[in-house]
C-alpha positions as CSV (number, residue, x, y, z in Angstrom):
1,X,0.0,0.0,0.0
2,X,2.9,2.2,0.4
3,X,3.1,2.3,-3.4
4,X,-0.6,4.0,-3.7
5,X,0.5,6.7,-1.4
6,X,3.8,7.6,-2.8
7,X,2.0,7.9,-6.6
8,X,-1.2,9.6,-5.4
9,X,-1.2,13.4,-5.0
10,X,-2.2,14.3,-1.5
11,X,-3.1,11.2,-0.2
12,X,-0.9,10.2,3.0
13,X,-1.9,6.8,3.9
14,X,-4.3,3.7,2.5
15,X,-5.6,0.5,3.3
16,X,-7.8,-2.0,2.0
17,X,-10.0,-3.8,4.0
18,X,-12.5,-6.8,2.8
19,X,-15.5,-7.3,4.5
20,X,-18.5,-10.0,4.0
21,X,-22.1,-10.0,4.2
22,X,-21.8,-10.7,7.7
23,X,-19.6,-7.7,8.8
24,X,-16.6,-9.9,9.0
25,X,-13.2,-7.6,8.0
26,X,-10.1,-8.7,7.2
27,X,-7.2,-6.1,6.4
28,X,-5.6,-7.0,3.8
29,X,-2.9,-4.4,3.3
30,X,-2.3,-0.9,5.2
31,X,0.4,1.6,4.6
32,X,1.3,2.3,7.7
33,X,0.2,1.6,11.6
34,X,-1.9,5.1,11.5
35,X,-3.9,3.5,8.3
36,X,-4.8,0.5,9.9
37,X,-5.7,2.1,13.3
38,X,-7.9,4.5,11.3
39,X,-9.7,1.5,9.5
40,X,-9.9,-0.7,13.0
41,X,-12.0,2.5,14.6
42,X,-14.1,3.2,12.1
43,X,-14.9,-0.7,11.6
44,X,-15.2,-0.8,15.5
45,X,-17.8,2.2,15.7
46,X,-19.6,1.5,12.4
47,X,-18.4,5.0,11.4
48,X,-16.3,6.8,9.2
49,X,-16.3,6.9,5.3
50,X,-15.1,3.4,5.2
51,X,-18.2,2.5,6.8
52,X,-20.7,4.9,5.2
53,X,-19.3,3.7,1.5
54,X,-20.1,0.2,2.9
55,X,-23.4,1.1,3.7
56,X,-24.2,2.8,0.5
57,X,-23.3,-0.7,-1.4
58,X,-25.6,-2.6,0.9
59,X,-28.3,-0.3,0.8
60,X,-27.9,-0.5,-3.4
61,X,-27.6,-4.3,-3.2
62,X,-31.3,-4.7,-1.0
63,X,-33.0,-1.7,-2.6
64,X,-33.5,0.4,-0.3
């Protein structure tokens, strides 16, 4: 992930993070320790616009 930051303009960190139907995550790359503390909270609190993009994709996958 430390690739994606150094070729991105103005972005200082990234992770990617897979998650299932059932709200399990699994991280599977983070740039630093920062990156993959900000993913934990915002996966912890349901927060965040990790989260709200997940939300957005489940709420277009049921309709609603």
């Amino acid at each position: 992930m430390l690739g994606v930051v150094q070729v991105l303009p103005g972005v200082d960190a990234a992770a990617l993070v897979l998650r299932d139907d059932a709200r399990a995550q699994e991280m599977v790359s983070a740039s630093d320790g920062w990156a993959a503390s900000v993913e934990e909270v915002q996966y912890t609190l349901d927060e965040g616009p990790a989260a709200e993009a997940l939300q957005a994709v489940a709420r277009c996958w049921s309709g609603t």
